[in-house]
MIGUDO-602138 format. One line per 5 residues: number of its first residue (from 0); their letters; for each residue x, y, z of C-alpha. Coordinates in nm, 3 decimals, decimal comma, always signed. Layout:
<nukes>
NUM) A) X Y Z | ...
</nukes>
This chain:
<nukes>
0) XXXXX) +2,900 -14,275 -0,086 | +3,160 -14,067 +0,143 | +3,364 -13,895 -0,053 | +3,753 -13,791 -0,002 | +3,805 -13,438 +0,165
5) XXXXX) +4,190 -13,417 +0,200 | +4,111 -13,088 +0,085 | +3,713 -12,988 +0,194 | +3,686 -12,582 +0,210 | +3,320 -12,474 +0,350
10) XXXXX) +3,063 -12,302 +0,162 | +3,026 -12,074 +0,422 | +3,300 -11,859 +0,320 | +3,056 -11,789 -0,001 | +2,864 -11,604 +0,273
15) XXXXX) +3,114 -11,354 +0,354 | +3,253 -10,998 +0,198 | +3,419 -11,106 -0,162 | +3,789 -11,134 -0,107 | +4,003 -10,980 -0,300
20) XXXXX) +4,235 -11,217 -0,661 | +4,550 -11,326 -0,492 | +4,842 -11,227 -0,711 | +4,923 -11,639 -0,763 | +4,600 -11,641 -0,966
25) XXXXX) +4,557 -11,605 -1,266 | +4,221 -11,722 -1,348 | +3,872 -11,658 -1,179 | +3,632 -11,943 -1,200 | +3,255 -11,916 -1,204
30) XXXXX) +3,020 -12,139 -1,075 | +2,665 -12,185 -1,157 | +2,412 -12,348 -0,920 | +2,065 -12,463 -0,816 | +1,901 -12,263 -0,554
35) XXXXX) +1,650 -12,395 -0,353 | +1,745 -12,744 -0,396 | +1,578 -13,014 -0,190 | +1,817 -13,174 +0,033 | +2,113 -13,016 -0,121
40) XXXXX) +2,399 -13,050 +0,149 | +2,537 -12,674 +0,081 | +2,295 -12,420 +0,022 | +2,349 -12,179 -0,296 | +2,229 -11,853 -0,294
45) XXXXX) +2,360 -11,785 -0,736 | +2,671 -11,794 -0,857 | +3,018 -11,816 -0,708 | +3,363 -11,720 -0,773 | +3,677 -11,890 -0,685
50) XXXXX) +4,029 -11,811 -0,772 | +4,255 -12,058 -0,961 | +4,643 -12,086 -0,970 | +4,710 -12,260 -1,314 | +5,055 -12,306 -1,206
55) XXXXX) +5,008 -12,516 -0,917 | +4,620 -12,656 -0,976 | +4,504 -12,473 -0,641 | +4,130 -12,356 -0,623 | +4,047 -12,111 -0,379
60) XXXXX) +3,720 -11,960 -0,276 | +3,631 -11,613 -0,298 | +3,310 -11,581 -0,220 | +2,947 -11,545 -0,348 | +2,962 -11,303 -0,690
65) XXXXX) +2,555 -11,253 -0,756 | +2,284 -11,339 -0,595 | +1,974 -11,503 -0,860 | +1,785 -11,767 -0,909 | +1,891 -12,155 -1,025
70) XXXXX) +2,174 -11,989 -1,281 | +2,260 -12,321 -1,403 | +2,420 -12,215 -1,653 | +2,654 -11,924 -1,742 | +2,859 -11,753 -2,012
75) XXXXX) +3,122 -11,522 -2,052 | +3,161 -11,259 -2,295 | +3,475 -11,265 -2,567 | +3,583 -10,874 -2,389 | +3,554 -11,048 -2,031
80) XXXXX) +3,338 -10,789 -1,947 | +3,043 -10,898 -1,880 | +2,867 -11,258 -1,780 | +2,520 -11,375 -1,889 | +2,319 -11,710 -1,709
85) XXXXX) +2,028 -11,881 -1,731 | +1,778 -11,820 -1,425 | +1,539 -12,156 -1,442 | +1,288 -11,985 -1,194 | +0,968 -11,886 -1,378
90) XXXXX) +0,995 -11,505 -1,485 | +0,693 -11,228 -1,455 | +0,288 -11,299 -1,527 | +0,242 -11,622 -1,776 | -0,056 -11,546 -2,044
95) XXXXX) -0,307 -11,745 -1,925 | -0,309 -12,120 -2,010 | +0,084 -12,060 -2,093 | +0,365 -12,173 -1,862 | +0,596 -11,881 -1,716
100) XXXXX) +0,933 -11,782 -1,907 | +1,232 -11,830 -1,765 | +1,503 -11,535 -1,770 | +1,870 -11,433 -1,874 | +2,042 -11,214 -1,625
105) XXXXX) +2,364 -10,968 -1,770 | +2,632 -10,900 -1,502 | +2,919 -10,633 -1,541 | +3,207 -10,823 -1,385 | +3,517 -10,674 -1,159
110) XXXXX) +3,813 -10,885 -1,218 | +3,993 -10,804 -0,913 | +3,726 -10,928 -0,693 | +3,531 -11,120 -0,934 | +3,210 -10,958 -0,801
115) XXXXX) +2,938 -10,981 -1,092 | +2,699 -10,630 -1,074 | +2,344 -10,702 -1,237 | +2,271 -10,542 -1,578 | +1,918 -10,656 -1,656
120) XXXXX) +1,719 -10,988 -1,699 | +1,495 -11,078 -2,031 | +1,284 -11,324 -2,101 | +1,424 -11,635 -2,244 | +1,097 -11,682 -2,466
125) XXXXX) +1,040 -12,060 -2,338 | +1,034 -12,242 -1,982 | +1,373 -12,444 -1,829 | +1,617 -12,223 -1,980 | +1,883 -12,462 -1,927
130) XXXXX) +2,197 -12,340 -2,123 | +2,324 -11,960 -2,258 | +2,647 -11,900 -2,504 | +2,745 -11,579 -2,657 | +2,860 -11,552 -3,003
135) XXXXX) +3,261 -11,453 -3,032 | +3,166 -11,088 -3,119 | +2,933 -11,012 -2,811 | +2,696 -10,907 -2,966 | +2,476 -11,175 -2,966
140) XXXXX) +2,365 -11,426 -2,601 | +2,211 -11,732 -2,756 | +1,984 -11,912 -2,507 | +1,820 -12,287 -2,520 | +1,520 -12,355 -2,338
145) XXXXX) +1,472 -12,745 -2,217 | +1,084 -12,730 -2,104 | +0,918 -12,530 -2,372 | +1,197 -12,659 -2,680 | +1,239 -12,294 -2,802
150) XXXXX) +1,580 -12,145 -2,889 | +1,622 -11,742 -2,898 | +1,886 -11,456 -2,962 | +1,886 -11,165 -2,761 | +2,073 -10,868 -2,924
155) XXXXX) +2,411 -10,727 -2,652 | +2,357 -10,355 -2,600 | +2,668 -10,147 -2,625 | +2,677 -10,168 -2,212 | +2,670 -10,538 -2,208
160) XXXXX) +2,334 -10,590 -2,100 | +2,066 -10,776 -2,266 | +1,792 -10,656 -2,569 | +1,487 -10,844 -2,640 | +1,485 -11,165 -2,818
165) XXXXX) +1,508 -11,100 -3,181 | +1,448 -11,451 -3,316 | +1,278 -11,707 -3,120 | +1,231 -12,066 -3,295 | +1,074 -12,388 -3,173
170) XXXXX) +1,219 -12,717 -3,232 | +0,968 -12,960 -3,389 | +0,901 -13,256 -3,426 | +0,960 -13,453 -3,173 | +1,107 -13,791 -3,163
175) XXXXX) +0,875 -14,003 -2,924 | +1,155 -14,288 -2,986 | +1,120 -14,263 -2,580 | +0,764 -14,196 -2,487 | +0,837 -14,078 -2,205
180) XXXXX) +1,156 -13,837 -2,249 | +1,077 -13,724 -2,573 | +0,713 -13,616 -2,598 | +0,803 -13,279 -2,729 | +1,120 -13,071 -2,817
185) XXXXX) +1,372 -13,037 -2,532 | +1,631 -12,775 -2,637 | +1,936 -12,912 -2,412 | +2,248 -12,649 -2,576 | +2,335 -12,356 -2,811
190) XXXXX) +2,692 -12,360 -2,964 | +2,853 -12,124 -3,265 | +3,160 -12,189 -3,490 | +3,472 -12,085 -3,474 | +3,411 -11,870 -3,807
195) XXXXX) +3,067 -11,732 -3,631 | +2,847 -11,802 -3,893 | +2,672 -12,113 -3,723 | +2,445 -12,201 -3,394 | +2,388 -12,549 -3,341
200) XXXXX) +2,132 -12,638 -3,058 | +2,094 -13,022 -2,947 | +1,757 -13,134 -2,862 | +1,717 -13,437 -2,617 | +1,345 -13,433 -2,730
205) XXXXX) +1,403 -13,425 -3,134 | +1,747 -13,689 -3,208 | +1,821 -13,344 -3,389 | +2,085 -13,133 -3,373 | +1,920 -12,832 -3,546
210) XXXXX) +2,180 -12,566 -3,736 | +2,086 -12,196 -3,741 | +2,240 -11,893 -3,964 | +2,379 -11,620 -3,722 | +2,389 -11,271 -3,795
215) XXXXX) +2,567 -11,057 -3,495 | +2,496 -10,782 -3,684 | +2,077 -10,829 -3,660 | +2,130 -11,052 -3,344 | +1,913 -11,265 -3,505
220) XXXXX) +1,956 -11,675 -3,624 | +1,751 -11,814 -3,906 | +1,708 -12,198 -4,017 | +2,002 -12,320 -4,253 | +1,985 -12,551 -4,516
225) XXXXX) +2,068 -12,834 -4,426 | +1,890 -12,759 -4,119 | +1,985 -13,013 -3,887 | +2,244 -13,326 -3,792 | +2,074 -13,624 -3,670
230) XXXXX) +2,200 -13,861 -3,358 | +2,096 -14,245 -3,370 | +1,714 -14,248 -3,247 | +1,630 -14,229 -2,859 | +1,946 -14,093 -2,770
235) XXXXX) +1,874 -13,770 -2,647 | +2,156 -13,534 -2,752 | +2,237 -13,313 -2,474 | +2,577 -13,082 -2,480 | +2,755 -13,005 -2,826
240) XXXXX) +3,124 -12,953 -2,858 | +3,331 -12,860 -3,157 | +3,714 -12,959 -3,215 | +4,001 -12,726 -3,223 | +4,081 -12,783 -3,585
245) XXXXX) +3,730 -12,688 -3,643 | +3,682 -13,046 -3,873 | +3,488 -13,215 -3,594 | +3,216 -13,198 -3,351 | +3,120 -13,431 -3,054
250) XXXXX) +2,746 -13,449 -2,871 | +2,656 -13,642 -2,532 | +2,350 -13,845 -2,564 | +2,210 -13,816 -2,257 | +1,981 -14,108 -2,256
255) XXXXX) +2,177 -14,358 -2,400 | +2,515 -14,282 -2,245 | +2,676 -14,275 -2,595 | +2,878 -13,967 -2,737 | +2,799 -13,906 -3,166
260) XXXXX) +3,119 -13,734 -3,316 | +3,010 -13,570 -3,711 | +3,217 -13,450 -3,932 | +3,165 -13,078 -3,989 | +3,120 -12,870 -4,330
265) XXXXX) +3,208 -12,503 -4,231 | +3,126 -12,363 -4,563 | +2,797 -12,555 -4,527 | +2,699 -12,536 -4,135 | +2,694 -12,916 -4,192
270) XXXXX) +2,723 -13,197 -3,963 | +2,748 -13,603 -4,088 | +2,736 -13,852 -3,772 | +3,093 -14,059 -3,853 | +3,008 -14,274 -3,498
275) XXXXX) +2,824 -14,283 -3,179 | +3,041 -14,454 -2,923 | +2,919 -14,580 -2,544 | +3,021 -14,356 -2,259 | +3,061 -14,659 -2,015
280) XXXXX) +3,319 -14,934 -1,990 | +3,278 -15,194 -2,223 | +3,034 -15,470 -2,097 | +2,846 -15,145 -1,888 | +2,450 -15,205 -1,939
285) XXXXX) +2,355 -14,873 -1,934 | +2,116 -14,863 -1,604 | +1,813 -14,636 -1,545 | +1,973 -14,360 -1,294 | +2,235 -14,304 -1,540
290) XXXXX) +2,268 -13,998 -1,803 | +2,527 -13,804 -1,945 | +2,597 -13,446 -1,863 | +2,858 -13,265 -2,050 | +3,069 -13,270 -2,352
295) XXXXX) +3,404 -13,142 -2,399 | +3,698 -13,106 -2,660 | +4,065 -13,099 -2,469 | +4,255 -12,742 -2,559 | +4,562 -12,960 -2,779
300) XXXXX) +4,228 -13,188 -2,998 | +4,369 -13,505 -2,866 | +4,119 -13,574 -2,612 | +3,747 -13,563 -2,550 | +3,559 -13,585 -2,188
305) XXXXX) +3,204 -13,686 -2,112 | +3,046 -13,700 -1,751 | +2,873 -13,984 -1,644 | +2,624 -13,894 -1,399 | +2,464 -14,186 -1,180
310) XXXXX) +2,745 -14,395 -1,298 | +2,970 -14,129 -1,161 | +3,242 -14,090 -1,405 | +3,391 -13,916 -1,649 | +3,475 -14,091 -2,007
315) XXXXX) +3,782 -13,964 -2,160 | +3,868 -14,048 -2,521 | +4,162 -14,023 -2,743 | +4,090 -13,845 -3,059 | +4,178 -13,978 -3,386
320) XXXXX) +4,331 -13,652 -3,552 | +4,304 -13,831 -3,921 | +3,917 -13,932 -3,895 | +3,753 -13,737 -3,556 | +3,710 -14,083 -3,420
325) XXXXX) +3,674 -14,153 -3,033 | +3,883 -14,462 -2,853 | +3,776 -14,484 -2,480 | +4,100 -14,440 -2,229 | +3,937 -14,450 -1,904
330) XXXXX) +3,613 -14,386 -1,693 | +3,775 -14,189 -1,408 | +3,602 -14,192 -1,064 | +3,391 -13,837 -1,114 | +3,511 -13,804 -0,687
335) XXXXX) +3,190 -13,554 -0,657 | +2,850 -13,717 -0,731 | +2,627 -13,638 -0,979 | +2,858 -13,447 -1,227 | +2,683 -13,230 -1,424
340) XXXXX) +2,950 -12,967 -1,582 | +3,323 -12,943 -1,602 | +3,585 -12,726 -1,663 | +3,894 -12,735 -1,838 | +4,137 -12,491 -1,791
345) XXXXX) +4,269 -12,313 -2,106 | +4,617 -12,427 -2,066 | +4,455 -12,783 -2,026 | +4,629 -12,888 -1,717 | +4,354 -12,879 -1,516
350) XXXXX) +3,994 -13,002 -1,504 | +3,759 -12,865 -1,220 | +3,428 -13,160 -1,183 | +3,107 -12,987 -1,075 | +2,909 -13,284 -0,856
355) XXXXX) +2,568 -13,150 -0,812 | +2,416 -13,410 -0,524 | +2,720 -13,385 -0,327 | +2,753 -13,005 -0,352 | +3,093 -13,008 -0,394
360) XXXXX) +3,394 -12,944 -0,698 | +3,696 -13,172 -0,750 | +3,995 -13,072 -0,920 | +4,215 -13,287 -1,113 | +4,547 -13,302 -1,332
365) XXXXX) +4,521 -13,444 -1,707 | +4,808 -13,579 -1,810 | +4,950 -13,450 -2,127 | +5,017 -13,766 -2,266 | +4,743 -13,980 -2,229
370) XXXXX) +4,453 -13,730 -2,136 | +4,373 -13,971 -1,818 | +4,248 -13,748 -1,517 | +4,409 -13,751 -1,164 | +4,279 -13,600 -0,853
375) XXXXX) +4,445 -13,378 -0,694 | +4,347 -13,428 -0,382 | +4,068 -13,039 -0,394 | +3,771 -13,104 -0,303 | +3,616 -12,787 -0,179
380) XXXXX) +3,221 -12,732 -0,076 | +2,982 -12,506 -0,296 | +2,580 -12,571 -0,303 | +2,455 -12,808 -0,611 | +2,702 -12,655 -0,869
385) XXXXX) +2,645 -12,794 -1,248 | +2,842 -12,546 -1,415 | +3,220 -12,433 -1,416 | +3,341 -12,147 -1,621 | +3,694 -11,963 -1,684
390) XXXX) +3,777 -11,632 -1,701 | +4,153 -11,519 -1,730 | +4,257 -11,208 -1,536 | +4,628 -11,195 -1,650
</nukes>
């Protein structure tokens, strides 16, 4: 498929000096990658920064920020200090007979030039780390591991960098509803609450979205009661989002190309499926090459997103404020291929699409109104991004 470059900036500015944040922006953005990739049409060398004018929708490059392995995910601290990803690559020695660990790296940022200064790396205590958060006090980098299953918390020193895991769980049992995909746990995300009491991982390999107790305090989580929210069998939950008015929560089923919205107990840490909804336009058969990606609530609560990748698309959804229910709008043309990730920007203007076979972002407008996406024309190179995340510098 060739894709529309009215606006195509080269990756090979990545391989200069940093530039400096132009005064028109007021965000950096942060993209994770793939390194390595086979056939990727940009290489990536880690993870690169990009300035963004929320005013007019422009995305700028800025250059390459750190230099590590696959981060293909990443997540930024609540004091903007500091920024923690996932490195897929295997990690030090395996014990024999055991697959290597992947690792978490810890970055200082500089906001002015958005250059990211390595802390430490730890463990992530399972293979395919695929997905990092940090609690909303700091002091806590929650990490999901896809190969192995296992979920951990590493405690935040006082310098930002990374502890130890302090709790490390595996997810169990599987689901074998698909043979094939679901043979064993596959921990695919790692979310908290608004009120910080809660983790909730999804787990393509277990139909279970399994709910931990978090303690900042002890950096440690520990199995709630009930311990888990359950998505309709062989769908393979994937990314986990929560609602603004904290009522609501919405997870991607990757195989199935469905999204399950729950209600949500926050006194509890509980989570009751109200429907699973398809991702595709009606009449869709939902064909082999396609999965979703990502799972996202708008800023205002009256719309959700969903990538589509294969299918190339992303599903947006009105929200039904009274009952958390999702009504499918449109599948907008993804422009990239392969979206994994996407951003939205916090004044919810603006979504940036991550495409990770194309090796490229798009940006587009959302229209208050409706939530429908528009491009704006921005398409701008970077090596097999999946991941997109904000920072404000103003």
């Amino acid at each position: 498929m060739k894709l529309p470059r009215t606006l195509r900036l080269t990756a090979l500015a990545a391989l200069l000096p940093l530039a400096s944040l132009s005064a028109a922006h007021d965000y950096l953005v942060y993209i994770g990658t793939y390194t390595g990739a086979k056939n990727a049409k940009v290489e990536s060398k880690g993870i690169y920064v990009f300035g963004f004018d929320s005013q007019s929708g422009k995305l700028e490059p800025m250059g390459l920020a750190g230099e590590v392995k696959s981060p293909s995910f990443l997540a930024i601290s609540p004091s903007k200090k500091y920024l923690y990803s996932v490195s897929e690559a295997p990690v030090g020695t395996a014990a024999p007979g055991k697959p290597a660990t992947g690792g978490i790296s810890s970055f200082s940022i500089d906001p002015s030039t958005g250059k990211l200064t390595l802390l430490n790396q730890e463990s992530s205590q399972g293979s395919g780390p695929c997905h990092v958060s940090v609690d909303h006090t700091g002091k806590v980098v929650l990490v999901a591991n896809y190969g192995s299953g296992h979920v951990a918390s590493l405690p935040v020193k006082s310098d930002g960098s990374l502890d130890k895991a302090a709790t490390v769980y595996l997810h169990e049992p599987a689901s074998k509803a698909n043979p094939k995909r679901q043979e064993g746990p596959h921990a695919h995300s790692i979310n908290v609450d608004a009120a910080n009491k809660f983790a909730f991982a999804a787990d393509l390999g277990c139909d279970r979205v399994f709910i931990y107790k978090l303690d900042p305090a002890a950096g440690t989580i520990t199995p709630n009661a009930p311990a888990f929210g359950t998505v309709p069998a062989g769908g393979g939950p994937r990314h986990f989002a929560f609602h603004p008015n904290g009522k609501y929560a919405y997870v991607c089923n990757e195989m199935t190309c469905t999204v399950t919205a729950f209600n949500y107990d926050a006194g509890r840490g509980a989570l009751e499926e109200i429907a699973t909804v398809s991702t595709l336009p009606e009449g869709t058969a939902v064909d082999p090459k396609f999965s979703t990606a990502e799972t996202q609530v708008h800023p205002s609560g009256k719309f959700a997103y969903v990538s589509n990748r294969g299918h190339n698309t992303i599903a947006v959804y009105s929200v039904d404020a009274g009952t958390g229910k999702l009504k499918l709008v449109e599948n907008a043309p993804s422009i990239v291929e392969t979206p994994r990730n996407f951003g939205i920007d916090p004044s919810g203007k603006w979504l940036i699409a991550a495409g990770q076979s194309s090796s490229s972002l798009a940006v587009f407008a959302i229209d208050a109104s409706s939530g429908k996406l528009t491009p704006t024309g921005q398409t701008l190179d970077v090596g097999s991004p999946v991941c997109v995340k904000f920072l404000s510098v103003k």
